[in-house]
C-alpha positions in Angstrom: -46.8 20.2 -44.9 -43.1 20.0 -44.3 -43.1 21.6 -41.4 -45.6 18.8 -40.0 -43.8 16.2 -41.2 -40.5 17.6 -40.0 -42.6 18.0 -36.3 -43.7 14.5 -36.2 -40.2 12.8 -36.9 -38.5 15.3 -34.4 -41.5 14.3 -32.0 -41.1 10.5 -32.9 -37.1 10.9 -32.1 -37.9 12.5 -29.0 -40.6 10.4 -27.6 -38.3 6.5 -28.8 -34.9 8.5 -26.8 -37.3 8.3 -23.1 -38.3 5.2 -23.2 -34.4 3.9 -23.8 -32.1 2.5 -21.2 -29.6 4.6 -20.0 -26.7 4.3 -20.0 -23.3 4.2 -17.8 -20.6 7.0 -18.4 -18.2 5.0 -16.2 -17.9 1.9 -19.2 -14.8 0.4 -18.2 -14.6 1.9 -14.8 -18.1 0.2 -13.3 -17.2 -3.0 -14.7 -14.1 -3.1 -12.4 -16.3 -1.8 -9.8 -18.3 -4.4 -10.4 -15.3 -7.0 -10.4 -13.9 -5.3 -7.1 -17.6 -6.0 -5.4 -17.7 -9.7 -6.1 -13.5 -10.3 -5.5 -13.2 -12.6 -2.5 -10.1 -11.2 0.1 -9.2 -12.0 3.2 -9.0 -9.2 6.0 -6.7 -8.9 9.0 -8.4 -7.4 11.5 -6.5 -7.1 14.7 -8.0 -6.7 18.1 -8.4 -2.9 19.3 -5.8 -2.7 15.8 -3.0 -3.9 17.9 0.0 -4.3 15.8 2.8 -3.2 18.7 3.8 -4.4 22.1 5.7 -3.1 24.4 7.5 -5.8 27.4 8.9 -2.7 28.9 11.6 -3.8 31.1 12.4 -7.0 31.3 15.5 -8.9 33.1 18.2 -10.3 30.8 17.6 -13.5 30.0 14.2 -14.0 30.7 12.0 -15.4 27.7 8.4 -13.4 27.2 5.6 -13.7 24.9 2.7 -11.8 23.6 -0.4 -13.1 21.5 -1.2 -11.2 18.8 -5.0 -11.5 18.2 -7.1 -11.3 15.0 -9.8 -11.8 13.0 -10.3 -12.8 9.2 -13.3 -10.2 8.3 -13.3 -10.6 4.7 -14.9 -13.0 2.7 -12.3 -15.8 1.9 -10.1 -17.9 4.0 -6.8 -16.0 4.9 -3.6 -17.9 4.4 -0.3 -17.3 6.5 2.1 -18.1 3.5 5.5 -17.3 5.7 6.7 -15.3 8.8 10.4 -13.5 8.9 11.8 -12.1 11.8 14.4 -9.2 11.8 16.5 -11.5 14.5 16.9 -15.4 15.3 16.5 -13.7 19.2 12.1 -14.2 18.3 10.3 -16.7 17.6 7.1 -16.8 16.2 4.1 -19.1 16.8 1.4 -18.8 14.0 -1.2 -21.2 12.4 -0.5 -23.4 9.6 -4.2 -23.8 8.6 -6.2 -21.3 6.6 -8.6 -19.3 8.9 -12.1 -19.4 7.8 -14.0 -15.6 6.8 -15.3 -14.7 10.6 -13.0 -17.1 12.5 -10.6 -15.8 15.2 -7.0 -16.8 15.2 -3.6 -15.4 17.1 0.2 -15.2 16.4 2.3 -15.6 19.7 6.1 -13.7 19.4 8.3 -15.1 22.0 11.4 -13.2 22.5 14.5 -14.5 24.3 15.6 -11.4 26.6 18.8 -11.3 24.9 20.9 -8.0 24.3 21.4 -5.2 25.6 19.3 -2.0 26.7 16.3 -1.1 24.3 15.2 -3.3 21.5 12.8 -3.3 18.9 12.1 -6.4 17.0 9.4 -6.9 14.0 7.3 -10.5 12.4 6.3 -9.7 9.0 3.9 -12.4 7.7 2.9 -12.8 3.7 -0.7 -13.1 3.8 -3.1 -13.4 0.9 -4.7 -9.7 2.2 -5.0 -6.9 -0.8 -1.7 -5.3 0.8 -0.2 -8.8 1.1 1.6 -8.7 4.3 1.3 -7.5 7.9 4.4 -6.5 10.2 4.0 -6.8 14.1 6.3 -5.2 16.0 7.8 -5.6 19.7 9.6 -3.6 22.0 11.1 -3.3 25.2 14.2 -2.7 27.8 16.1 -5.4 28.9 17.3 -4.3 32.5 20.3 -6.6 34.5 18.7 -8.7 37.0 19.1 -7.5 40.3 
């Protein structure tokens, strides 16, 4: 008789443990998953991931300019915070206004031909991206007019 009643409550155990939800091993971990899916970032996508120019040579004195083009494909609206320079030589032309998730948007880098032979020159600019700032660099040779 015990060894019935023992086989019904092990039977009873077995059959209410199916029918219950399982659970996650992750715990903490899916929650942040979970957190990570629904955070709302902005995303710098450049075109063809452009990041460098190169002017190759160019006369001294001679101002040129490349536009930097991009696209915010995250889900919030990407702020440029600030943009440094590495010299007062280029100037950077970027917008003020947050750009909207799938809106298109450039920054133009103007440099002044200035210097001598090879140059490399960067704009970093504080963005509210997950790695918080993007550099662009260019380059060239500055050549004596002739």
């Amino acid at each position: 008789m015990k060894k019935v009643l023992l086989l019904i409550v092990a039977l009873g155990l077995t059959v209410s443990m199916c029918g219950a939800e399982p659970q996650s091993k992750g715990g903490k971990k899916d929650a942040q998953m979970t957190e990570v899916k629904k955070e709302k970032r902005a995303i710098m996508a450049w075109e063809r991931n452009a990041r460098k120019w190169d002017f190759g040579d160019i006369e001294r004195g001679k101002k040129v300019s490349h536009v930097f083009k991009f696209k915010n494909t995250g889900n919030a609206p990407l702020i440029i915070a600030d943009v440094a320079t590495s010299c007062g030589c280029t100037m950077p032309e970027y917008p003020r206004e947050p750009i909207m998730p799938g809106d298109e948007s450039q920054v133009k880098v103007t440099f002044n031909g200035e210097g001598w032979d090879r140059f490399t020159k960067s704009v970093t600019l504080t963005v509210n991206t997950r790695e918080g700032r993007e550099i662009l660099y260019i380059t060239g040779n500055i050549v004596d007019p002739k």
